[in-house]
Residue, then its C-alpha position, 0 to 999 in steps of 0.5 A: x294495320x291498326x291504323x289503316x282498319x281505324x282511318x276506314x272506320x273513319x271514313x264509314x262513318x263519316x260517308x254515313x254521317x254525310x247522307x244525313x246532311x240530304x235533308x238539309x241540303x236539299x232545302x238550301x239547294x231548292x231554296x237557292x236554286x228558286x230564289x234564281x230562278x224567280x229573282x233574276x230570271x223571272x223578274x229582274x233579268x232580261x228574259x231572253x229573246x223575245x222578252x218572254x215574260x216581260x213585266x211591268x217594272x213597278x210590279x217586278x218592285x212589289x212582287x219582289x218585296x214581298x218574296x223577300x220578306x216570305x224568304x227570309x221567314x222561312x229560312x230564318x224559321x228554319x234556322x232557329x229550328x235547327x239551332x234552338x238549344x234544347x231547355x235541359x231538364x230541371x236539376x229537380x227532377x235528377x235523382x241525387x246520388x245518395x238517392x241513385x245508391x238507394x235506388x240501385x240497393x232498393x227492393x222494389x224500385x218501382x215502390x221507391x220512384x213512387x215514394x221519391x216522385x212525391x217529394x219533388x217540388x214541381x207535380x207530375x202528374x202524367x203516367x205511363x201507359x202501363x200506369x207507372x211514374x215516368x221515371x228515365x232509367x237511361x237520363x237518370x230522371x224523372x221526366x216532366x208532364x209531356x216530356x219524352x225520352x228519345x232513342x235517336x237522340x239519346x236524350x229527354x226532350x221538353x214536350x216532345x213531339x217528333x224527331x224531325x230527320x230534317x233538322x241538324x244539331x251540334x254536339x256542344x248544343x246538347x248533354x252529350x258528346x258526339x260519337x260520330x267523326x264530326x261536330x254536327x249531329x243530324x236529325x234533331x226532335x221537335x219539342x218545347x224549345x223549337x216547336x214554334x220556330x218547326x210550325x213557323x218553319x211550315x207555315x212560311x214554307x206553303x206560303x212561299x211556295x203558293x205565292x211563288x206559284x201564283x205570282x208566276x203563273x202567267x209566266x209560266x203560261x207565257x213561257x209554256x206557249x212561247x217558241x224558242x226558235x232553237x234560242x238556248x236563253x229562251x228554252x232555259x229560261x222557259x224550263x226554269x220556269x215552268x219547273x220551278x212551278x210545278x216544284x212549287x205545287x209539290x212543296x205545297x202539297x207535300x208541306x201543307x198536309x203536314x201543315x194542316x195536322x200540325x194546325x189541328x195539334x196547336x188548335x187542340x194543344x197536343x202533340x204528335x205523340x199525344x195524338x196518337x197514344x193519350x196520355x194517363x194521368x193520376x187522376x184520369x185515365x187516356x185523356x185526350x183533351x187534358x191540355x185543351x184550353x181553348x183555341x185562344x189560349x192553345x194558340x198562346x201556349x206556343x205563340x205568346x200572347x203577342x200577335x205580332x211577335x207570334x208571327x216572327x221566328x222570336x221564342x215566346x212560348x208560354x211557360x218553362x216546359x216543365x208544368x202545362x195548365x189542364x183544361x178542367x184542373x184550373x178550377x179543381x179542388x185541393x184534393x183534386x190536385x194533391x190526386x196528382x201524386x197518387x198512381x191510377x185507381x180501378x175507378x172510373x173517370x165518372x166515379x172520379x170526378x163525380x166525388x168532386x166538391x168543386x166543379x171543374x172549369x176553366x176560369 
């Protein structure tokens, strides 16, 4: 009885874990299933009786070029974004055991983490919104400026921006093992380690669909007003067709709204989290524009400093996710700086900075 209770266990959570592929299948599948459509019946296949939407063989060429190249940054963006492995925490910010068993004996704990944030050799600056030292009681850690700790993944995520239900993770890829019946883990977070290849994934997704769309468009009118004359090759080659267009304006629409607020994040250096709740600091209070740099500079932060290698699904972020230059701490003073260790104040940002000796620019 036991084992037939166990095996239907199995079986529960392995039909739930299954509905967590759709995301991914449904992608492969619209991008096959386009592919098809667009390579073989539109421009390489006879198209059926009549020849419907008859094109020039040198454009077929170019068309097709083109597409390829746009297909294989999108997918392979996509890829890289599933199977980018995480960049673990620094041991640094782990408490060792000896501090744990102090910890767990302590007081007053929240007096102990402060204590214990000052000795860490990397600063951290960013607070919680209660005006706490991010310190995770879950991971064991202190958690680096701009890093999150996610519910769904169990796990503290480099700049943090989103969990992305779309992407899919393998246990062996993070610091915990799986509890469900399978190796794979759906629904992975976007953050330091794969946020170029989630923008790049976007970018190149509208891209594809706009110039699919375009490029078809005078097939599609051709098919649309052709008359199949009860043929079945021409009537599916005209419903391939004109589906496949009107799939590409939702992708597009869908994609390129998403596509827009992430250019704005990457244009202002924030995250989706940021966006939404600024951040706090030792020194300042809900500062929206703390990592703002300049567009220049906030796109280098994620591309590199490449432009060419930036437009590829190559990592060259800037940086090792832990510490991120600040708009106005560039050019801030020694006690500017050493205010990164110390928790919020009741002054005002105004009396802050107005007590500074060095301006506070960018260089």
């Amino acid at each position: 009885m036991a084992g037939v209770v166990k095996t239907l266990v199995w079986l529960v959570f392995g039909c739930i874990h299954c509905l967590f592929w759709l995301p991914i299948v449904i992608v492969t599948v619209a991008l096959f299933w386009g592919y098809y459509v667009y390579v073989f019946l539109i421009n390489i296949t006879a198209a059926g009786d009549g020849e419907i939407l008859e094109k020039p063989i040198a454009v077929r060429i170019v068309l097709l070029l083109i597409g390829h190249i746009l297909i294989f940054l999108q997918y392979s963006s996509f890829i890289k974004a599933i199977h980018t492995k995480h960049s673990p925490i620094p041991k640094q910010f782990h408490l060792t055991q000896e501090q744990l068993r102090e910890l767990d004996d302590a007081e007053d704990e929240k007096e102990y983490i402060r204590e214990a944030a000052k000795k860490l050799p990397v600063p951290v600056s960013m607070l919680s919104q209660s005006g706490n030292i991010r310190y995770c009681s879950r991971c064991r850690l202190f958690k680096p400026d701009r890093c999150h700790h996610c519910s769904l993944c169990n796990r503290c995520v480099l700049k943090m921006d989103h969990h992305c239900p779309w992407y899919l993770s393998c246990s062996c890829m993070s610091d915990h093992s799986c509890t469900l019946p399978f190796c794979c883990r759906i629904n992975n977070c976007v953050g330091y380690s794969n946020y170029k290849f989630f923008f790049l994934f976007l970018f190149y997704t509208v891209t594809l669909c706009l110039y699919t769309g375009l490029s078809s468009l005078s097939d599609v009118i051709r098919a649309w007003t052709h008359h199949s004359n009860g043929s079945f090759s021409v009537s599916w080659v005209r419903f391939n067709v004109v589906f496949l267009f009107f799939m590409c304006l939702i992708f597009a629409s869908g994609a390129g709204f998403l596509l827009i607020f992430h250019i704005y994040l990457v244009l202002k250096n924030k995250t989706t989290l940021e966006s939404g709740r600024s951040p706090n600091f030792t020194f300042r209070r809900n500062w929206a524009s703390a990592y703002d740099l300049g567009w220049r500079r906030n796109l280098q932060q994620i591309f590199g400093t490449s432009l060419f290698i930036g437009f590829l699904p190559i990592a060259s972020s800037l940086g090792d996710g832990c510490e991120y230059p600040m708009s106005r701490m560039a050019g801030a003073s020694e006690e500017t700086q050493a205010q990164r260790h110390q928790p919020l104040t009741d002054e005002s940002e105004e009396e802050i900075y107005n007590r500074e000796s060095t301006p506070l620019t960018i260089p």
